[in-house]
C-alpha positions in Angstrom: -43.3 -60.9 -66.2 -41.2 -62.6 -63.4 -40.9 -61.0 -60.9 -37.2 -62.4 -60.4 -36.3 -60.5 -63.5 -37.7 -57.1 -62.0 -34.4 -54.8 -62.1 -33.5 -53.6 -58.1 -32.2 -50.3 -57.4 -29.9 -49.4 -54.6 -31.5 -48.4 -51.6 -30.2 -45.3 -49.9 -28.8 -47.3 -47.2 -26.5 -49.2 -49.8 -25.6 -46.0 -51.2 -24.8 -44.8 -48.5 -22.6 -47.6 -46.9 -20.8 -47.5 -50.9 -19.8 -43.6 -50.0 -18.6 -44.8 -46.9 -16.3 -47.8 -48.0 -14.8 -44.9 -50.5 -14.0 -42.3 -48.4 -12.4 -44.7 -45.9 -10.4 -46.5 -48.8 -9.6 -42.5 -49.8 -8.7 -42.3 -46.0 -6.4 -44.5 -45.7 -4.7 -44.1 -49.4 -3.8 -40.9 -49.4 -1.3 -41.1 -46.3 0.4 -43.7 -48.2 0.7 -41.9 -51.2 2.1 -38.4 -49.6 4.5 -40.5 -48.1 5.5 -42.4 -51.6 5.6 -38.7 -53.0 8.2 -37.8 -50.3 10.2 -41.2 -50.5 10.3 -40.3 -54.5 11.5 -36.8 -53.8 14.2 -38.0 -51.2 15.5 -40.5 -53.4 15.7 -37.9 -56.6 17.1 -35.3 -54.1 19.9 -38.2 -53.5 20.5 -38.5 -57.3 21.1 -35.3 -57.8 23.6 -34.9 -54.9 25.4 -38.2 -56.2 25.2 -36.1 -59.6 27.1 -33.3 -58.5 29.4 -35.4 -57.0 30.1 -36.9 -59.7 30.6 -33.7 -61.5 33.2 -33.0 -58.8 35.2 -36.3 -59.6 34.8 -35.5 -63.4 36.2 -32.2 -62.7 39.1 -33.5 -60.4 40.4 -35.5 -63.3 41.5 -32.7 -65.0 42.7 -30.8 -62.7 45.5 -33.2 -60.6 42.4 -34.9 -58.3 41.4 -31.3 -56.8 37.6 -30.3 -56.4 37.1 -27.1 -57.9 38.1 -24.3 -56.0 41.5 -25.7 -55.7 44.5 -25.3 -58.0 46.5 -28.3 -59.6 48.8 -28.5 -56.4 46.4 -27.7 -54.2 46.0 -23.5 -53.4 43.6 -21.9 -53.7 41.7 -21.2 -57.0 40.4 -19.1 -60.0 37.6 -16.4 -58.3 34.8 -16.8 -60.7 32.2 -15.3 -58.8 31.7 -12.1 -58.9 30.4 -11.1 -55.4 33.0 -9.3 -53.5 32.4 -10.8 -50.0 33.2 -14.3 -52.1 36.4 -16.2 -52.4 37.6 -19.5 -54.9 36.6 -21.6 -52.1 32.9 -20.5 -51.1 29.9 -23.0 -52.2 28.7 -20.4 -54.7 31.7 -19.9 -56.8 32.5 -24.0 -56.6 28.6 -24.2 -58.5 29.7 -21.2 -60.6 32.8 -23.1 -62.0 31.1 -26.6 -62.8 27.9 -24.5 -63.9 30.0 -22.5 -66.3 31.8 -25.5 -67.4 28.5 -27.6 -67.9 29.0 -30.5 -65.6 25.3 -30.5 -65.1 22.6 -27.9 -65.7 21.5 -25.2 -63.2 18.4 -26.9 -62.0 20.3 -29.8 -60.9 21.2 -27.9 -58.1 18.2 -27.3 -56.6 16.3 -30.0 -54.9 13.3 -31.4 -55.5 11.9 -30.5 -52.2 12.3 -26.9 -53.1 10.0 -23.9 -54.6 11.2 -23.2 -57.9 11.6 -19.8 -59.7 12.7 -17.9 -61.9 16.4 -16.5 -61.3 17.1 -12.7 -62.4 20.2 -11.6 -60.9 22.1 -10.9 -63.7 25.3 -9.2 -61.2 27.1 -12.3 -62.2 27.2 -14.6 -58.7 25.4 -17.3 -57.4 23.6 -16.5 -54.0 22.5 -19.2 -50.8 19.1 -18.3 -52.6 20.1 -20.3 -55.7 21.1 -23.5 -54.2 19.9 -26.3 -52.5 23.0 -28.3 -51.2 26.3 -27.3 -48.7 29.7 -28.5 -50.1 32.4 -29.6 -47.2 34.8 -26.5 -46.1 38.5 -26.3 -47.7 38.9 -22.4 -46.7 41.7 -23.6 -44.5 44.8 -25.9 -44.2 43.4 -29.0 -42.3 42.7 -32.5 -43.0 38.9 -31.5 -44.4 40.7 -29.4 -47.4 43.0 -33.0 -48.1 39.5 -34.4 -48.6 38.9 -31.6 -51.1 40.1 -34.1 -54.4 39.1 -37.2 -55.3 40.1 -40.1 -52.5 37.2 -42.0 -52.6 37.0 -42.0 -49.2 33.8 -43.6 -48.1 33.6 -41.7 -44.8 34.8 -38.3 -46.1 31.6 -36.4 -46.3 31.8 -33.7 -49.1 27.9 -32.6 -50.5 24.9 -32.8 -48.2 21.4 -30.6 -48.0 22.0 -27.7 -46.6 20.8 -26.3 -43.1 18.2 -23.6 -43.0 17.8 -21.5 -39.7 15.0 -22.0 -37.3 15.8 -20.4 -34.2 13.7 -17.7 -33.1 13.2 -14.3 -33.7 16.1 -12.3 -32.1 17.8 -15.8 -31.1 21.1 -16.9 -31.3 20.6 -20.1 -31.1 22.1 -22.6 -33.7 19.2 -24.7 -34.1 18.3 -25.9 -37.8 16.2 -28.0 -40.2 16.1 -28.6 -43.9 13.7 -28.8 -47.2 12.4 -32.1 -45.9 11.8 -30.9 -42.3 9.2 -28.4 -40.5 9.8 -28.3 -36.8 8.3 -25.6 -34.5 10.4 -22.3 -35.0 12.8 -23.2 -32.2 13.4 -26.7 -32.1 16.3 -28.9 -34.7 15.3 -31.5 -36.8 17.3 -31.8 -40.0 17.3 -34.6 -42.2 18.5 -35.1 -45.8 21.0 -36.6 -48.2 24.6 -36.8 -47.4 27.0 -37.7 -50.4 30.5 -39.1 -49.4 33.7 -38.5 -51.2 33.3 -42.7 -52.6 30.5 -41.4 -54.1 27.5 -42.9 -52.2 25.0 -41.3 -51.0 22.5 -42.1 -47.4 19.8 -39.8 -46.3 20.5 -39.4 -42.7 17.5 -38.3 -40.1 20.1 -36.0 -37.9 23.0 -33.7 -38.8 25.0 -34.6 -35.6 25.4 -37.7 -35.1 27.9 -39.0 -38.2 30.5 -40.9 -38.4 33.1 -39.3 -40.6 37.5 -39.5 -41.2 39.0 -37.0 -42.9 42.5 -38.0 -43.8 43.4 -39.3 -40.7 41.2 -37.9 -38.4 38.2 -39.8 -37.1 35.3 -38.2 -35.9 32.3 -40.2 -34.0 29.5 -37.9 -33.9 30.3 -35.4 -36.3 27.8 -31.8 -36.3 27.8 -31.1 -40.1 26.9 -27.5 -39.6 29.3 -26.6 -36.7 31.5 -24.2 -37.9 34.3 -24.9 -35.2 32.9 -27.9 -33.0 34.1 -29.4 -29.9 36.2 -31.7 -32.5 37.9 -28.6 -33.4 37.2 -29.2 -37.0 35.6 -27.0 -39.4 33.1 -29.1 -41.5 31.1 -26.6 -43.8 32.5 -23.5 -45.0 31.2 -19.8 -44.7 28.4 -20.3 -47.4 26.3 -22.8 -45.5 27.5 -21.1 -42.1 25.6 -18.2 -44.0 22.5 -19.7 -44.2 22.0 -21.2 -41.1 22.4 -17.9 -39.7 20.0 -16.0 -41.5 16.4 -14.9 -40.4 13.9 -17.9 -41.3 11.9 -16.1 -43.4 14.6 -16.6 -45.5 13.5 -20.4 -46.8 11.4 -19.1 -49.7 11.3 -20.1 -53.5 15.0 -20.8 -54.8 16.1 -20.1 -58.6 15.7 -22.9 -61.0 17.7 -21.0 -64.1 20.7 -19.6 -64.6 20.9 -17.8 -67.9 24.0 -17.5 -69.7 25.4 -14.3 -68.5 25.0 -14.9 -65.3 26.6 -18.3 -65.8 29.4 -16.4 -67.6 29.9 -13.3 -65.4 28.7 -10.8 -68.0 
């Protein structure tokens, strides 16, 4: 037989050097895909707040341009919630009325960066533990409530990921991140999507540094989750305020359905 025809096996260096190409091809994949999973998740989490916007408008055009919450000419509201501590214009009972009038479904609100589970609080009201995004403050008279309808007013921020406490223990400090962000307890680093009132939405890497006019007041470094700023305006409303407040062991799994009692207040 030729000996040129013998079949060669693979030495153990070759097998070894094969184990080694793989892992370092594994090495250097995997980063790339973790951050192609978050890029997918940040740009779902921005479809569904352009979603609920757009829920918002839908609503408006029934009811004389206002967001829910607001009346036809502009007062305050129908109380759907049933939590006593809530009022028309809270974030909770705003998801409660386009929930109950199936503008989108309950998961919709929840993002994709979040734990999901099951929901069982069948009181009848919607909790910062069933929600994933902040809607803009229109508890008071101001230009921010104006902004409350449909303007399309491309610098008018309205929807955004919420803020989630992470000062620490026993502080009162005001610092905050998000569902795409996990600083050292202590320390802010927020990031997320931001929906304006024109309906787009960017996925901005700070809470504090936007650009925003509401009616006619124009605001260069805007704080999202400063209750009453510097700028003296009020930008999200006692929900949110809520939340960045509490304890940050309060970030666990949020609710992903909302059966129909709940939804209806039974």
């Amino acid at each position: 037989m030729n000996s040129s025809l013998k079949k060669r096996a693979f030495t153990l260096i070759e097998l070894l050097v094969v184990i080694s190409i793989i892992a370092l091809l594994i090495g250097i994949l995997l980063p790339a895909l973790g951050a192609a999973r978050r890029t997918a998740r940040q740009m779902q989490n921005s479809t569904q707040v352009r979603g609920i916007h757009s829920g918002l408008v839908l609503f408006a055009q029934g009811n004389n341009t206002y967001y829910p919450g607001l009346t036809t000419i502009g007062g305050d509201g129908t109380k759907e919630d049933t939590a006593a501590t809530h009022t028309a214009l809270t974030v909770e009972n705003r998801f409660l009325v386009l929930l109950d009038d199936n503008y989108f479904t309950a998961e919709y609100i929840i993002s994709p960066s979040e734990t999901k589970t099951e929901y069982v609080d069948g009181t009848g009201t919607i909790t910062t533990a069933a929600f994933s995004y902040a809607m803009a403050d229109a508890s008071t008279a101001g230009q921010r409530r104006n902004e409350w309808r449909e303007t399309s007013n491309s610098e008018a921020v309205v929807i955004g990921d919420r803020a989630k406490a992470n000062g620490a223990s026993g502080s009162e400090g005001d610092e905050v991140k998000s569902v795409h962000t996990n600083p050292s307890t202590g320390s802010n680093e927020w990031r997320g999507s931001v929906g304006f009132n024109d309906n787009h939405v960017t996925f901005e890497a700070t809470h504090d540094k936007l650009k925003t006019q509401f009616g006619d007041q124009s605001v260069t470094n805007d704080n999202l989750f400063e209750t009453t700023g510097a700028d003296g305006v009020s930008d999200y409303d006692d929900a949110l305020a809520a939340d960045t407040a509490v304890a940050p062991a309060d970030n666990g799994a949020l609710a992903f359905s909302l059966d129909s009692d709940l939804i209806d207040g039974d």
